[in-house]
C-alpha positions, 0 to 999 in steps of 0.5 A: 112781932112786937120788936119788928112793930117797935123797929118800924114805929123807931125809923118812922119816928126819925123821919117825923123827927127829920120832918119836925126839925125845921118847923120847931126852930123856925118857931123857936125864933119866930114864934111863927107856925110856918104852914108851908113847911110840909109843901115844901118838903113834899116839893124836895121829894117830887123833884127827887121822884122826876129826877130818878123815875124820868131822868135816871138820874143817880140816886145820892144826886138826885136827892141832894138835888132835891134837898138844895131846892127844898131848902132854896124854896123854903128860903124863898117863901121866908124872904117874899112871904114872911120877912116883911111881917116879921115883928111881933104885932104882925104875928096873925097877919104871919100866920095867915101869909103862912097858909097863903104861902101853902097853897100856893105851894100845893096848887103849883105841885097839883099842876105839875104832879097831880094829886094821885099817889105815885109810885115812888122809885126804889133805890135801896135794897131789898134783903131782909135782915134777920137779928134776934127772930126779928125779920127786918129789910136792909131798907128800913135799916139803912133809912133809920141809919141815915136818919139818925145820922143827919140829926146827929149831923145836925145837932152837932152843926148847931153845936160847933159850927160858928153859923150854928151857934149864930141860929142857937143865939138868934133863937134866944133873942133876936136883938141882943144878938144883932147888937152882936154883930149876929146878920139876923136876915141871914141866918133866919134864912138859913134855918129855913134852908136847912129847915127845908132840906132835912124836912126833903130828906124825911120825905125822900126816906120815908117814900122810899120806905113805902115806895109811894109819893102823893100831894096829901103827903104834904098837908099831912107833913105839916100836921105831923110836925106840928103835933111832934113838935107840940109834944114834945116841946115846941121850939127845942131840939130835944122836944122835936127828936122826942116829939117824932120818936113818941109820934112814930111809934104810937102811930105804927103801933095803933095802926097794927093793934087796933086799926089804921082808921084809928090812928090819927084820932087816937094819936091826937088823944094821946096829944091832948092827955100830954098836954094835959099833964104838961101842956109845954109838951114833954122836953118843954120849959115855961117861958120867962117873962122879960122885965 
């Protein structure tokens, strides 16, 4: 029981972390807590859930589809809702612009979607796998696998590729890294494009896993990337990996022990004492003072 719990907690808090990612780097650049991030995710995922369930669409289509739309929605909302405000003195006027930006988003699913929970189409297998007296289904193996393997896919884009290594530069200081030649406009646009696209992709994965999809879920994807992001250090990758895992696992593990109704308050207890020991979060760093 407590392996298949700590299985679970494990493939949720890869789709938190897949959640998490776009909205700490856009901070990371910005220092904007771009509020929009989970309606745009949730857009990905219902545009994925009309292509499979009203067009039938194949399924690894549908959701790259799916994902490329998130991610051009979320380019968008960077260029018409926050470019303009994107210096410093500007930062309250960003963060209000930010939840205009949201509900608009979430007033466009509404019309389009409403806000009952859908059944959300099945696309992965249903054998069950057993490993070690652990009864675990093929679904839930394949979801973390892929997951996993975006991050990686991920941090290693960051890494390697030269547009990558122009995001890690523009995130540790905008104007030296223009004065490099760095197109500052462009590859901010590109951290919320791919910002949108992995948050698509968690939303997809983790509807499948549940095989439902609702409006709510984007609200709630705003909140978990944010306090995933706050615990595990805002702004770093690593932060964001430790802050979903930490958050997906206390989550499950709450809401099978001791009471689902309980999960969010005790969770945000558990966020308060993290930030009481280390209130730059887990994976955080002071932040120097520039002379």
């Amino acid at each position: 029981m407590f392996l298949d719990v700590l299985f679970i907690g494990i493939m949720i808090g890869a789709i938190y972390t897949l959640v998490t990612i776009g909205y700490s780097m856009v901070y990371s650049i910005l220092k904007l807590m771009n509020f929009a991030h989970g309606d745009v995710y949730i857009f990905g995922t219902f545009i994925c859930y009309t292509l499979l369930g009203k067009y039938h669409i194949n399924p690894f289509l549908a959701i790259l589809v799916a994902a490329v739309m998130g991610g051009i929605l979320a380019s968008l909302v960077e260029i018409i809702a926050y470019r303009r405000l994107r210096s410093e003195q500007h930062r309250m006027i960003s963060m209000i612009t930010a939840l205009g930006a949201a509900y608009v988003i979430q007033n466009c699913n509404e019309l389009e979607w409403g806000n009952q929970v859908l059944d959300f189409p099945s696309i992965l297998s249903a054998h069950t796998f057993h490993f070690f007296g652990m009864n675990i289904p093929l679904t839930q193996i394949i979801i973390l696998s892929i997951a996993v393997g975006l991050i990686i896919l991920f941090t290693v884009f960051l890494k390697y590729h030269p547009y990558g290594k122009a995001i890690l530069c523009v995130s540790e200081d905008i104007p030296t890294a223009s004065l490099m030649g760095i197109p500052i406009n462009k590859t901010i646009s590109m951290v919320y494009f791919i910002g949108g696209m992995l948050g698509v992709f968690g939303g997809i994965l983790y509807s499948t896993s549940y095989n439902a999809v609702s409006l709510s879920m984007g609200f709630r994807g705003t909140i978990i990337a944010f306090t995933a992001a706050v615990i595990g250090g805002i702004g770093s990758l690593s932060g964001a990996l430790v802050g979903g895992m930490f958050l997906g696992i206390c989550e499950n593990f709450i809401g099978v022990y001791v009471s689902t109704s309980y999960r969010d308050p005790i969770t945000f207890l558990l966020l308060i004492i993290v930030l009481l020991v280390k209130p730059t979060g887990i994976m955080g760093a002071v932040e120097q003072s520039k002379v």
